[in-house]
N, C-alpha and C positions, 0 to 999 in steps of 0.2 A: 695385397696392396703394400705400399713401400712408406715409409715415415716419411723419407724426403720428401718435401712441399708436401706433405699432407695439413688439412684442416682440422684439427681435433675437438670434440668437445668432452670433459670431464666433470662428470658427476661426484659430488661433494669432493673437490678438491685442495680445499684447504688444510687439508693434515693426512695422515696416514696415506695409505696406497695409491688414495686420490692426487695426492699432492707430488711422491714420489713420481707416478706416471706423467702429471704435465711437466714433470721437472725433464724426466728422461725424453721427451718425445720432442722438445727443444732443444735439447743437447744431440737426440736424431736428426736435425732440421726443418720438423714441421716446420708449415710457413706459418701456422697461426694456431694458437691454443686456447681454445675458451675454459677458465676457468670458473667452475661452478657451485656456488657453495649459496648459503641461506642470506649471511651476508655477505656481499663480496668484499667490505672492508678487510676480512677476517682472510682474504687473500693477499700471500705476501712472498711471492714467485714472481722475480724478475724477468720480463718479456711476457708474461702472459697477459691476455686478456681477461680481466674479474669481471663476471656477470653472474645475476639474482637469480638463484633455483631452488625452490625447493619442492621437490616433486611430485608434492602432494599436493601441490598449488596449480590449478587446470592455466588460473589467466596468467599466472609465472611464464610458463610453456609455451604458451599460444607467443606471447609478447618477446622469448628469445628465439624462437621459429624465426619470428621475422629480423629478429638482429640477425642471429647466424646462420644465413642461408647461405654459407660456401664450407657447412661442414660434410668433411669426405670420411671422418673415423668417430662413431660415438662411441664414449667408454662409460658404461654406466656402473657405475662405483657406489653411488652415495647408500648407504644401510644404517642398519638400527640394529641393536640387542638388547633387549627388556630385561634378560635373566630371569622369569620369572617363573615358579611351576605354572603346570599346566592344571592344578588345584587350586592355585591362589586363587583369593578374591579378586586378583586385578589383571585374574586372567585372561581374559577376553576383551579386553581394552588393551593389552598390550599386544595379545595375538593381531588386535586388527590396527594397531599403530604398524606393527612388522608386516604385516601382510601390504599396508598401506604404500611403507617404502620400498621393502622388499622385493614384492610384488609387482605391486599396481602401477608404482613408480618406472621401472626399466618399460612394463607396458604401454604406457603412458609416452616416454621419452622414445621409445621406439617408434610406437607408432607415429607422429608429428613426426619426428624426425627421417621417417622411411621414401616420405617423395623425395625430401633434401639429399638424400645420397643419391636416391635415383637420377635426379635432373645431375649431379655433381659426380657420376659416371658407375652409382652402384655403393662402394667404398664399403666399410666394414662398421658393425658391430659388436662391442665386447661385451660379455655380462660377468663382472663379478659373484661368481657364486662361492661355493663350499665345499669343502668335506663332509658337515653337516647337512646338503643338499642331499645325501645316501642313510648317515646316521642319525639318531635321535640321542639325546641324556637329562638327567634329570635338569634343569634351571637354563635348557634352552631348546627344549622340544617345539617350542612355537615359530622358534628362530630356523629352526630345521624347516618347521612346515612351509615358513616361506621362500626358504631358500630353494625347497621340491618345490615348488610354484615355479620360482622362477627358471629352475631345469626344466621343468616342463615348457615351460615359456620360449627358453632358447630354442628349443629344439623345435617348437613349430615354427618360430622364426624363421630357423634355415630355410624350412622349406618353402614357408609361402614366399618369400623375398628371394629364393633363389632364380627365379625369372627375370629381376632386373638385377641381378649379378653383384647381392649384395652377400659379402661374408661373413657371416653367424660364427661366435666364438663363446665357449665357455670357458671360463675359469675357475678350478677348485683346486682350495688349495687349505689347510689345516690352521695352525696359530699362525699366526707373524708378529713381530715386535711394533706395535701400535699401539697406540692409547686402547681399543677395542680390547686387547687381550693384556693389557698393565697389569692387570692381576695374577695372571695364568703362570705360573713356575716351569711346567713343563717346555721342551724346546720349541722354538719359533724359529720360522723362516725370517730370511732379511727381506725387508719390500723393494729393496733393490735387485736383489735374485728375481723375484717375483715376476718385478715388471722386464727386466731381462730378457727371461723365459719368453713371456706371452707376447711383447713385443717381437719377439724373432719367431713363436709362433704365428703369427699374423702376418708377416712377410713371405714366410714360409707357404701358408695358406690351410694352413692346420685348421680345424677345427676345436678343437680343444684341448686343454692346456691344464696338466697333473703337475703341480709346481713343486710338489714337496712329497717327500716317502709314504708320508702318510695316505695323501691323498690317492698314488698310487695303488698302494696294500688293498685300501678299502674300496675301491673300482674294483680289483678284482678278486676282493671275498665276495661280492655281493652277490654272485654264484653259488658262494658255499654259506649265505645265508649269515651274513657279518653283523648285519643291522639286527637279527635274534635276539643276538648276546646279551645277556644282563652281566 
C-alpha cells in the first residue's frame, strides 16, 4: 500500500516513534491521521486527528471503531516497559501490565480494526516489536515475553488476514533515542530512520522490517543459538 491518501491510525502517538510516524506519514500525504494516545490533549502534531485510546480499554476501542471507519493503515505502536526482574515481588503485575499492552493490545486493535480495512480494500498492519522479541536480559525478560507474544501474534495475523489482502508487518528494531530508552548509553537508532525504513518497507510490500544492525545480527544468530548466551 502507498502513504499517499492513505487513512492511518497510531497507536500511542503522542511522543517517541508513535509521534514520529504520524508526523512522517503527513509529510507522505496521508489524507487523514488518527492520532492515538490515553489523552489526546497530550497530542500536539499539527494536521493530525487526537483521539482517546488506551488499549487496554475494551469500550475505548469499540467507540473509535465507530469514529474511524475509513482507516486503510493501523500502526500499532503504543508499549510499556516495567524494568522489573522476573524475581521481584512486583513481578507478575507488571508481567501482566506488559502483557496487557504488549500483547493483548495490538490484539485487540487488530482484531476490531480487521473488517475496517477489509470494507476499506484490505490496507496494512504494522506491529511494533523488538529485538527483544528473540532475546531475553536481566530487568526486561518480561518485556521480551511480550514482545514474543506479540511476534507470534504478527505472524498469525498474516496469515489469517491474508485472504482479504490485508498486509502484516513486523518491526524489530533495538534502542532508539526516545524517552523509553533516556537511560540507556549504548547507541540508539534515530526514530526518524526508523520510521523511514518501515514506511518504504510497507510500500515496498515487505514483510518485515530489521531497522538497525542489531537487530540484524540477532535474526541471524538465532541459528547459532544467540538467545543462549549469558
Amino acid at each position: 500500500m502507498q502513504m499517499k491518501n492513505a487513512v492511518a491510525l497510531v497507536t500511542g502517538a503522542n511522543r517517541g516513534l508513535g509521534r514520529t510516524f504520524a508526523q512522517a506519514l503527513l509529510e507522505r500525504g496521508a489524507r487523514k491521521v488518527y492520532a492515538a494516545a490515553r489523552e489526546p490533549s497530550s497530542v500536539d502534531i499539527p494536521g493530525v486527528v487526537p483521539v482517546r485510546l488506551d488499549v487496554t480499554r475494551p469500550e475505548q476501542l469499540e467507540a473509535l471503531v465507530r469514529e474511524a471507519g475509513d482507516v486503510s493503515l493501523l500502526i500499532n505502536n503504543a508499549g510499556i516497559l516495567k524494568g522489573t526482574s522476573l524475581l521481584g515481588q512486583d513481578a507478575l503485575a507488571a508481567a501482566r501490565a506488559e502483557l496487557e499492552t504488549n500483547y493483548l493490545g495490538p490484539l485487540a486493535t487488530s482484531s476490531a480494526f480487521a473488517p475496517v480495512l477489509a470494507r476499506n480494500g484490505g490496507g496494512a498492519i504494522l506491529n511494533v516489536l523488538s529485538v527483544l522479541s528473540w532475546v531475553a536480559f536481566p530487568g526486561s525478560a518480561s518485556y521480551s515475553a511480550s514482545k514474543a507474544a506479540a511476534w507470534a501474534l504478527t505472524n498469525g495475523l498474516r496469515k489469517e488476514l491474508a485472504a482479504q489482502k490485508t498486509q502484516v508487518v513486523a518491526l524489530h528494531v533495538g534502542y532508539m533515542d526516545t524517552d523509553m530508552a533516556h537511560k540507556v548509553t549504548a547507541p540508539k537508532s534515530s526514530p526518524a530512520d526508523v520510521v523511514r525504513q518501515t514506511l518504504d518497507a510497507i510500500e515496498a510490500g515487505q514483510d518485515e522490517v530489521l531497522a538497525d544492525e542489531v537487530s540484524r545480527n540477532v535474526k541471524q544468530g538465532l541459528s547459532a543459538g544467540v538467545y543462549l548466551q549469558r
